[in-house]
Residue frames relative to the residue before (quaternion, step in Angstrom):
aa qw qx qy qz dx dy dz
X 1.0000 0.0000 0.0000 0.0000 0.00 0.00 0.00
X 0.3689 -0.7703 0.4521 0.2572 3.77 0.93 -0.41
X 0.6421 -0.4197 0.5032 0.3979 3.73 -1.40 0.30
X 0.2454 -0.6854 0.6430 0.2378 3.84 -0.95 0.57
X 0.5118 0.4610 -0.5393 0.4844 3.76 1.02 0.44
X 0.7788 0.2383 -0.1718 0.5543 3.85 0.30 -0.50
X 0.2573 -0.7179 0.6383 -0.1051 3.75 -0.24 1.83
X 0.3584 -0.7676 0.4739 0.2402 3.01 -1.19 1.09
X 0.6888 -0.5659 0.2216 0.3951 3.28 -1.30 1.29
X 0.2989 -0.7422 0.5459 0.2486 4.43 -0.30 0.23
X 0.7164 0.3782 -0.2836 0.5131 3.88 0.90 0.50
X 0.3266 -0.6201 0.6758 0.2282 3.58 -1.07 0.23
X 0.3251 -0.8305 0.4375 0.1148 3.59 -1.35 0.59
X 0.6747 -0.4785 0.2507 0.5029 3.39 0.13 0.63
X 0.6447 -0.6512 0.3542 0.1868 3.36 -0.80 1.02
X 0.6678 0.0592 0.2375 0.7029 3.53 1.10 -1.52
X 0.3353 -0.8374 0.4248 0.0774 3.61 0.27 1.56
X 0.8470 0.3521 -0.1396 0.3729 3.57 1.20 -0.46
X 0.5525 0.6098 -0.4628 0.3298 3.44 0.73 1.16
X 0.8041 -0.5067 0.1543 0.2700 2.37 -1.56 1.64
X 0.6054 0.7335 -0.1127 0.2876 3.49 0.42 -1.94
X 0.7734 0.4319 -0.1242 0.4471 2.99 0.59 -2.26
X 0.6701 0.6136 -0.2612 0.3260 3.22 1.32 -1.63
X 0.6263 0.5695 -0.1999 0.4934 3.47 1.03 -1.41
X 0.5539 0.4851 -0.2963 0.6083 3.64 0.81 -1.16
X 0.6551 0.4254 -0.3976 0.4815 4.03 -0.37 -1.06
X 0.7480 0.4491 -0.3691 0.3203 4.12 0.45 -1.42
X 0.4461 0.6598 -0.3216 0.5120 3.33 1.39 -0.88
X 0.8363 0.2585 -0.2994 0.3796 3.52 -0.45 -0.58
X 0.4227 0.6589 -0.3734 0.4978 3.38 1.62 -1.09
X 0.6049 0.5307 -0.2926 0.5166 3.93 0.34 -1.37
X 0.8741 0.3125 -0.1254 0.3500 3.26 -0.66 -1.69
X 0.5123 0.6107 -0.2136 0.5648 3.93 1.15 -0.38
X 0.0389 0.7271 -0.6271 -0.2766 3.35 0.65 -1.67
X 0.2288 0.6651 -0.6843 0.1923 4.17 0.56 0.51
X 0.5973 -0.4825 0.4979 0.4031 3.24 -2.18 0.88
X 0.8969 -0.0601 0.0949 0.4277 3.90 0.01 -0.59
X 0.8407 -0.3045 0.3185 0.3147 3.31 -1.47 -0.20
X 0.6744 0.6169 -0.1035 0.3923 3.39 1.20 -0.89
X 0.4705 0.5614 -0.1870 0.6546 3.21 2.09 -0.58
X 0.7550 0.2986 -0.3838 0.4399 3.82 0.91 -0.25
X 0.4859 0.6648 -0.4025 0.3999 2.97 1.19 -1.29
X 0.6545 0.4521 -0.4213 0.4355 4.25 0.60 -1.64
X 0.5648 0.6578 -0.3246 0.3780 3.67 0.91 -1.25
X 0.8080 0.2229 -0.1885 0.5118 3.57 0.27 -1.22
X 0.5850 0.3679 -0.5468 0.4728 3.89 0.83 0.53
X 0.6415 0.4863 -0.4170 0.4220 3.80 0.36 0.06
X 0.5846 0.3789 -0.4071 0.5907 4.08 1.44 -0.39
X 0.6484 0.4873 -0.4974 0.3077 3.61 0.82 -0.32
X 0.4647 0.8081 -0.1268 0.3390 3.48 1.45 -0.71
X 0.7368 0.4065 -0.0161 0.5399 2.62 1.22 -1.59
X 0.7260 0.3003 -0.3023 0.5397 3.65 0.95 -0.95
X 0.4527 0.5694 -0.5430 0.4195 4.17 0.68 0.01
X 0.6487 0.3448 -0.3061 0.6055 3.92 0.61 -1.24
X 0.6206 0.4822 -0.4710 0.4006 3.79 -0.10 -0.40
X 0.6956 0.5724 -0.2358 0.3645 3.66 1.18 -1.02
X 0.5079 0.5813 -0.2039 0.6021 3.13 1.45 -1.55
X 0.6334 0.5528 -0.3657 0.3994 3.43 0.25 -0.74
X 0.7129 0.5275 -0.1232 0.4454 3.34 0.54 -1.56
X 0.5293 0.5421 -0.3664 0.5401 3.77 1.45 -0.54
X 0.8916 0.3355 -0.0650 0.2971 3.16 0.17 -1.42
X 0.1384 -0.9083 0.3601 -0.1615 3.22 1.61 0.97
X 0.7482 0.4851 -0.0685 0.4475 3.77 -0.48 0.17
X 0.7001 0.4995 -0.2206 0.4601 3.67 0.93 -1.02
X 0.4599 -0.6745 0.4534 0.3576 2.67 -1.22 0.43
X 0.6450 0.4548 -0.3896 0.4747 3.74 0.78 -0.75
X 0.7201 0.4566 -0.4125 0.3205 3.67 0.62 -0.19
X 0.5628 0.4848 -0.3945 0.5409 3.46 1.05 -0.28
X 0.4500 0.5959 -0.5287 0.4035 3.69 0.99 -0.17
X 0.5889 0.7201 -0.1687 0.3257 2.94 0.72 -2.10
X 0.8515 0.2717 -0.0814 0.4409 3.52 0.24 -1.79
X 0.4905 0.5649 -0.4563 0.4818 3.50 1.27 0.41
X 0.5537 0.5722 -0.2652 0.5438 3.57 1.08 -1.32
X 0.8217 0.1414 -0.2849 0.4729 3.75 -0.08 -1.02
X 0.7445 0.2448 -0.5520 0.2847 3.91 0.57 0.39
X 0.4185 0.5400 -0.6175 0.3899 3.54 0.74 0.61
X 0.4881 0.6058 -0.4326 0.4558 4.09 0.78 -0.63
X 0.8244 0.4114 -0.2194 0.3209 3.40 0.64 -1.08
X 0.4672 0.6393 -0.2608 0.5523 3.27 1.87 -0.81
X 0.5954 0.6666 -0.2255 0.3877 3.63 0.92 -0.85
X 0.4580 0.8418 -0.0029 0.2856 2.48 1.00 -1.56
X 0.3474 -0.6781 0.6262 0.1654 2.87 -0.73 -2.40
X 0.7084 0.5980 -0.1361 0.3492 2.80 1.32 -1.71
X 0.7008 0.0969 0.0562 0.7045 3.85 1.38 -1.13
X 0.5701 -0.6364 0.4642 0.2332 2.96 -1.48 1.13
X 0.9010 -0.1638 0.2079 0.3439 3.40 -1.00 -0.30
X 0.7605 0.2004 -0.0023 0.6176 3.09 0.43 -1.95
X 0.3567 0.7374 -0.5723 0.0380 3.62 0.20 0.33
X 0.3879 -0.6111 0.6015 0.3380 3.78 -1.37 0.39
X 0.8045 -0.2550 0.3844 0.3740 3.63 -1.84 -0.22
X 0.7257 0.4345 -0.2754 0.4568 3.13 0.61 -1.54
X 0.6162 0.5714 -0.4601 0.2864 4.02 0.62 -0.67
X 0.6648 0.5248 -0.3697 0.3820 3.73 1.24 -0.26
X 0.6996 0.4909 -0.3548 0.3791 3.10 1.16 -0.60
X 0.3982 0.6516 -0.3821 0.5204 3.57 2.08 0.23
X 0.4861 0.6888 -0.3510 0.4075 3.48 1.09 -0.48
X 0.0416 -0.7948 0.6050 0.0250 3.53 -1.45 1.71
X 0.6781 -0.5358 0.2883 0.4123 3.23 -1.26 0.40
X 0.3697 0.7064 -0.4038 0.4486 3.65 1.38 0.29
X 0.6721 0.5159 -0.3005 0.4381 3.03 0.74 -1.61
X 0.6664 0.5402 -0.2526 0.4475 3.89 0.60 -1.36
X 0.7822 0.2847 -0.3683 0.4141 3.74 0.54 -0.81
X 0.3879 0.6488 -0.4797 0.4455 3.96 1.48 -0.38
X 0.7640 0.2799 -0.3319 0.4773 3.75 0.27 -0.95
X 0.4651 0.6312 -0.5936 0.1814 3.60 0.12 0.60
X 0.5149 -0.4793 0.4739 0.5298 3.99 -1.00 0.29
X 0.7717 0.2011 -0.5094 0.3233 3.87 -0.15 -0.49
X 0.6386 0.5022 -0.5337 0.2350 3.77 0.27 -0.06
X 0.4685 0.6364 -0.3277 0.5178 3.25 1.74 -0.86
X 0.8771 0.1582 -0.3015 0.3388 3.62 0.19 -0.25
X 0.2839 0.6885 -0.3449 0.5713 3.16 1.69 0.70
X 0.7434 0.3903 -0.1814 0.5120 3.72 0.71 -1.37
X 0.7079 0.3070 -0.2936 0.5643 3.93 1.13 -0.92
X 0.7968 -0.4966 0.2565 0.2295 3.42 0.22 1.22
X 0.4785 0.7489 -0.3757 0.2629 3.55 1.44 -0.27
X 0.7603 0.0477 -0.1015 0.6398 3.62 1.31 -0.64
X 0.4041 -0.7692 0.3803 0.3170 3.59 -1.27 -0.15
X 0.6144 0.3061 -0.4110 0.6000 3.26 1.52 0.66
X 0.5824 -0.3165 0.5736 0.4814 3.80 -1.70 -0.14
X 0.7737 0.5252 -0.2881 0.2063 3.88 -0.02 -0.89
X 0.6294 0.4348 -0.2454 0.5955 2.89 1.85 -1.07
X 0.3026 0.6301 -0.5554 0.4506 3.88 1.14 -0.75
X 0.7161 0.5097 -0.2642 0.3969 3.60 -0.32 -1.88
X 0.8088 0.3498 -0.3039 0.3621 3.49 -0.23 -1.64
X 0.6782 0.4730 -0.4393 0.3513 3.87 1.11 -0.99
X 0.6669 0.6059 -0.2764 0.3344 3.23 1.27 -0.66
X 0.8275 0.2193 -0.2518 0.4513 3.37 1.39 -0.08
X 0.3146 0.5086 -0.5559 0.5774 3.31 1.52 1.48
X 0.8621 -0.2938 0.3611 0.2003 3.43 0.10 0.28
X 0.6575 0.6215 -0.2857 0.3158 3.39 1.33 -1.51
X 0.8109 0.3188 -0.0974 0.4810 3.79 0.16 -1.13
X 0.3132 -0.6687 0.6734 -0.0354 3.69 -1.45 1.50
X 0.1999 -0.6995 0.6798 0.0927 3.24 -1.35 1.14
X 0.7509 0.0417 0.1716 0.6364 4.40 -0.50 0.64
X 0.8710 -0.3444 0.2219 0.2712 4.01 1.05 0.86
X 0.5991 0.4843 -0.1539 0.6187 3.11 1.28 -1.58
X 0.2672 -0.7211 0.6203 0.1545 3.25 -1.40 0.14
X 0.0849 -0.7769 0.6230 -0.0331 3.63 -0.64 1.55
X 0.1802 -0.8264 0.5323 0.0359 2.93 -1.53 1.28
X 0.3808 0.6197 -0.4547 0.5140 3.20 2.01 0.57
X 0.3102 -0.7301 0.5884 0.1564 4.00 -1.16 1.25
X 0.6713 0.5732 -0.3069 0.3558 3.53 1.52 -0.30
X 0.5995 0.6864 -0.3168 0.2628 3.35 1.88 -0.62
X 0.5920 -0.6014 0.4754 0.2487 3.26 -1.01 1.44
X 0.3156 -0.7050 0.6285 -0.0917 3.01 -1.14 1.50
X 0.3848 -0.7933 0.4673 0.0653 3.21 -0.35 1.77
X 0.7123 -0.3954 0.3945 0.4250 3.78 -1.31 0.08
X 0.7782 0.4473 0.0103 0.4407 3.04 0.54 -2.08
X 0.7067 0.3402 -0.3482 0.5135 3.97 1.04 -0.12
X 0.3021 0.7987 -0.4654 0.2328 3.78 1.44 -0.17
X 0.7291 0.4046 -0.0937 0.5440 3.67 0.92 -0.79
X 0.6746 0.5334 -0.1970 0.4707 3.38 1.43 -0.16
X 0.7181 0.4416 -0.3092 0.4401 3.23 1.50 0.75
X 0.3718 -0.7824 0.4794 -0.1406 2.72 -0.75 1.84
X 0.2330 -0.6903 0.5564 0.3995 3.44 -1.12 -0.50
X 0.6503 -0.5854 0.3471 0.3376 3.38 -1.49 1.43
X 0.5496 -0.7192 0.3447 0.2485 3.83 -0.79 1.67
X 0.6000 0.5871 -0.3937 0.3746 3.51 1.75 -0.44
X 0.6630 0.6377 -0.3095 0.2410 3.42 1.58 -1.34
X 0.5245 -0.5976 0.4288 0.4289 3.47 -0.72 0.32
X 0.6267 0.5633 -0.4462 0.3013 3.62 0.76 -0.08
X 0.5815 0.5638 -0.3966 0.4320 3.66 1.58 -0.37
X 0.4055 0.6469 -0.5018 0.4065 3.61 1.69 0.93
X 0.5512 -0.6064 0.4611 0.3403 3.82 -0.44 0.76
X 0.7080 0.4923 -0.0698 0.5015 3.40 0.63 -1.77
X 0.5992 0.4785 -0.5317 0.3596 4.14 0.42 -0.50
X 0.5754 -0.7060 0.3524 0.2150 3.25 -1.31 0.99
X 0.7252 0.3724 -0.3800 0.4371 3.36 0.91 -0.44
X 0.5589 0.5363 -0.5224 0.3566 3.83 0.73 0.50
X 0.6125 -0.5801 0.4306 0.3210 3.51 -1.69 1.27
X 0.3550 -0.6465 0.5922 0.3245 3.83 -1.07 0.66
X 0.6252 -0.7037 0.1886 0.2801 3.11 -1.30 0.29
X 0.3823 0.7488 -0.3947 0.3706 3.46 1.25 0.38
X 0.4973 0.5699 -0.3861 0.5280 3.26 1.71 -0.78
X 0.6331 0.5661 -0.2970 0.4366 3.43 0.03 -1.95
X 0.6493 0.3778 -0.4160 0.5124 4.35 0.25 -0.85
X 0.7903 0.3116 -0.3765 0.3695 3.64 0.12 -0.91
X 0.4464 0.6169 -0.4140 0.4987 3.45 0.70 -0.40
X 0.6983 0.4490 -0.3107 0.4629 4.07 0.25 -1.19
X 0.8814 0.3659 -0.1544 0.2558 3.10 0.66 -1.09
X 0.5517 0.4624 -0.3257 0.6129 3.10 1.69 -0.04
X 0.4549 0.3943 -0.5290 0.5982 4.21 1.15 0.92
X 0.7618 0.4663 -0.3178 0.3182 3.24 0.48 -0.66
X 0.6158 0.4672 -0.3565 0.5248 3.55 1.29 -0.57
X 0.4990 0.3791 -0.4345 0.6469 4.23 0.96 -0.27
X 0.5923 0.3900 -0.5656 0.4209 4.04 -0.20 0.06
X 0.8030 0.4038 -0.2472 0.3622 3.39 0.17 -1.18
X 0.6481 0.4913 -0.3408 0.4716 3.64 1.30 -0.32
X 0.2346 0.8967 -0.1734 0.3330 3.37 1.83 -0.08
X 0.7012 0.5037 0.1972 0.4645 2.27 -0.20 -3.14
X 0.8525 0.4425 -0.1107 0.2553 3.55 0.53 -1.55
X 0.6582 0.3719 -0.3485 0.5541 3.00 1.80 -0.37
């Protein structure tokens, strides 16, 4: 069972720690994301691995009844989510990149709805305290950002940023172009 002071680790590390490709590919997202390190993808790409192994299993057992239980449950999870639209089949999860997983985080989400103007600051407002998810205030930049709370983030009514006028918040011309360029990668999404 283990010490509850020393949790077990929720990611798998790279197989073979030294290739080129992976590394460059890991710095990229590290960049574009603005995440504190490597370890934030690595958790990312064990949870899509997670997801598309049961999606597989699934796909074996065809036909049952408890699996088809099963593969409703994990694609309504995914609909939930964020991750797949509506109508989606089995096979759309296993279409599923590690993009897709860091996009639904709370700091890109509040990065994308205009709340800061980098991924980094997204992060920092989000763990000073600054940005509310449905009211509450979350200080976790990794926390999956449901379907249904997308529109529910806000900044926290105490923080000085829910002042119009404080200087380091985006005006709102930013915040439109920002919407609309998530919204034009939704619809190219959906469409393919």
């Amino acid at each position: 069972m283990g010490d509850p002071k020393f949790p077990r680790k929720k990611y798998e590390t790279p197989s073979h720690p030294w290739e080129g490709e992976r590394i460059e590919r890991e710095r990229e997202l590290v960049r574009k994301y603005g995440l504190k390190n490597k370890r934030e993808i690595w958790k990312a790409e064990t949870f899509l691995r997670k997801i598309r192994g049961h999606a597989r299993e699934l796909f074996v057992g065809t036909g049952r009844k408890q699996t088809e239980k099963e593969k409703e449950e994990l694609l309504k999870r995914m609909i939930t989510l964020g991750l797949l639209p509506t109508n989606s089949q089995l096979d759309d999860i296993l279409a599923l990149t590690i993009e897709d997983i860091l996009a639904r985080r709370l700091q890109t989400q509040v990065y994308l709805h205009g709340l800061a103007y980098t991924p980094k600051q997204a992060r920092q407002m989000i763990i000073h305290g600054h940005i509310a998810v449905n009211g509450k205030k979350v200080r976790v930049p990794s926390y999956m950002v449901k379907k249904s709370e997308e529109s529910a983030i806000q900044y926290v009514p105490s923080s000085p940023f829910s002042d119009d006028m404080h200087p380091m918040r985006p005006k709102a011309e930013k915040k439109t172009e920002i919407m609309t360029q998530q919204e034009k990668e939704i619809e190219i999404k959906e469409g393919a």
